[in-house]
N, C-alpha and C positions, 0 to 999 in steps of 0.2 A: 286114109283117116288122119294121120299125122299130118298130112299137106293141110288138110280142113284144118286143124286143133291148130297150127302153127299161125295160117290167114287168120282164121278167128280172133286169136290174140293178137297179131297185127292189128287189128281193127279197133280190137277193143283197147287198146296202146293210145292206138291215134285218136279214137274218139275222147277219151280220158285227158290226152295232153289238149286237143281241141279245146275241148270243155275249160279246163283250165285256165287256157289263156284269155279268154272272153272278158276281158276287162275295158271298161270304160273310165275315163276321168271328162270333169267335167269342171269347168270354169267357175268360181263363186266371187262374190262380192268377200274383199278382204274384212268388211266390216260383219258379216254372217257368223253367227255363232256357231261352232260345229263343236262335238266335244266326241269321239272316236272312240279313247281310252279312256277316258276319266283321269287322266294324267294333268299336270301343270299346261297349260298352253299358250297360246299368243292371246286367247281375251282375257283368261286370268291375268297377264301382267301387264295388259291393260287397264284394266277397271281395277287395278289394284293400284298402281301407279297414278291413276286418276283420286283415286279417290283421296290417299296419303298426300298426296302432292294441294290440293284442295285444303284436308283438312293444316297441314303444317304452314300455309298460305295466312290461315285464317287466325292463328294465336300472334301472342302480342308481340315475338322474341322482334319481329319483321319492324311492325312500329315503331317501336323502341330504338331499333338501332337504325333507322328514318330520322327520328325524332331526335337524337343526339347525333349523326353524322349529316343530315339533309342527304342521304345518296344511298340507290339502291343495296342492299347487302350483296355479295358475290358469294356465289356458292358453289363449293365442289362437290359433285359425286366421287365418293371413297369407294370401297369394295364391299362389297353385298355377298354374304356367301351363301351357296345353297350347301346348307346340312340335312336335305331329305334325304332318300334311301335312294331319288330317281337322278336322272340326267338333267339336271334344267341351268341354261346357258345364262349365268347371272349379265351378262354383255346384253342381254336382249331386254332384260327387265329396267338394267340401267339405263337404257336409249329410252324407256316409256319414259320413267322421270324425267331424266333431263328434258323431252320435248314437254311436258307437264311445267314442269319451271320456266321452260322460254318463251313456250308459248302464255303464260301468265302474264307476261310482259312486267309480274312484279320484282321481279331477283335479275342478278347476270348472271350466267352461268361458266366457269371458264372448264379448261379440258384437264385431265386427270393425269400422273406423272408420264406414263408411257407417253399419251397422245403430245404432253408437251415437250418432250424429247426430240419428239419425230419435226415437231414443229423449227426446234431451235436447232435440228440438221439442218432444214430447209433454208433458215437465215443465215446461218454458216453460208451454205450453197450460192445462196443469194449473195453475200460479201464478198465472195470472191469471180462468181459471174454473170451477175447482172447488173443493168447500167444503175449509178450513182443515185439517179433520179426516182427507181423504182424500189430498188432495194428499201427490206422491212428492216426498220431500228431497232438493235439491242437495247435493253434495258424498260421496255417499255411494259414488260407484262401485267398482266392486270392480279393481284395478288386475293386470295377467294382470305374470305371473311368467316366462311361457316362449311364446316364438311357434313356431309351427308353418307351415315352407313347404317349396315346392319344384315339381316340375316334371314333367310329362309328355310322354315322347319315343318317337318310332316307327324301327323299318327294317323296310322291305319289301324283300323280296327276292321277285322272278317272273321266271317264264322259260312260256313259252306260256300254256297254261290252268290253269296253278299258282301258286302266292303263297303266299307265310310271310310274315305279319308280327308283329314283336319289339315288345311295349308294355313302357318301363318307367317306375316311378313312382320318383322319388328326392324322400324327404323329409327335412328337417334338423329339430331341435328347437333353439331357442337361448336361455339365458339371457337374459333383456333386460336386465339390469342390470349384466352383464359381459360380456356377447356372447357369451360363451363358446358353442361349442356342444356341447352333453351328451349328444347323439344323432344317427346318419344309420341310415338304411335304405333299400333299396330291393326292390322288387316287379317282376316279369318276367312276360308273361302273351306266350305264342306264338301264334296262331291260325295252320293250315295249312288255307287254300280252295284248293279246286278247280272247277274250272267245267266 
């Protein structure tokens, strides 16, 4: 009878871990909406980054400074912070804008202090080991005209097996040269889970 009670359990062990593992993954279009947790995700800071980036395109600070300099503005991405409660990688939200601004074709966009660090090793590198002819010239950098930051904030609101939560994105543009700032916006995205 123990031998029986012992197999049995074996069995029902194995089937249990069986069962378990029966997982499939499946291939989607990066462009598919999928939303899992109701958390921040990659189309949020998409369609978020699209949208900001559209409307900050579309006011006059752009004109104006066309209009008195004849030449595109240059813009840097500053730091975006996520002050939600969750995990969200402001690096990923900041890669939508910036391809939103370049691909605009109306701004330059130059790289942020880390990425120009890494850069101005590599021209180091390059002066001392590559031939004369290929080597990148000092002094040449292209100097950003307008920085771009700002901040990511949540509220949840729940009450039993329901939850809303409110994402918004508030970004500022600022002159660097006078501080001035020549733009704000913000973006609202609701997610209503139910469980």
């Amino acid at each position: 009878m123990n031998k029986l009670s012992n197999a049995f359990l074996l069995l029902a062990v194995l089937f249990f871990a069986a069962a378990c593992s029966n997982r499939t993954v499946t291939r989607v279009s990066p462009d598919q909406q999928i939303d899992l947790s109701g958390r921040w995700n990659d189309t949020d800071s998409k369609l978020v980054a699209e949208e900001m980036i559209n409307d900050v395109l579309s006011r006059p600070w752009r004109e104006d400074f066309y209009s008195s300099t004849g030449k595109k503005p240059v813009v840097i991405v500053g730091m975006i912070q996520n002050k939600t409660t969750e995990h969200i990688e402001p690096e990923t939200f900041i890669k939508d804008v910036e391809r939103e601004f370049i691909n605009s074709g109306m701004v330059r966009v130059v790289q942020n202090s880390v990425f120009r660090e890494k850069l101005r090793e590599e021209r180091a590198d390059q002066n001392e080991f590559a031939s004369p002819e290929t080597q990148s010239k000092w002094g040449r950098e292209l100097g950003a005209d307008f920085m771009l930051f700002g901040v990511i904030t949540s509220v949840t609101d729940s009450y039993k097996k329901e939850k809303v939560v409110n994402y918004k994105v508030n970004l500022e543009l600022a002159n660097l040269e006078t501080n001035e700032k020549v733009w704000i916006g913000d973006k609202e995205i609701k997610k209503y889970i139910k469980n």
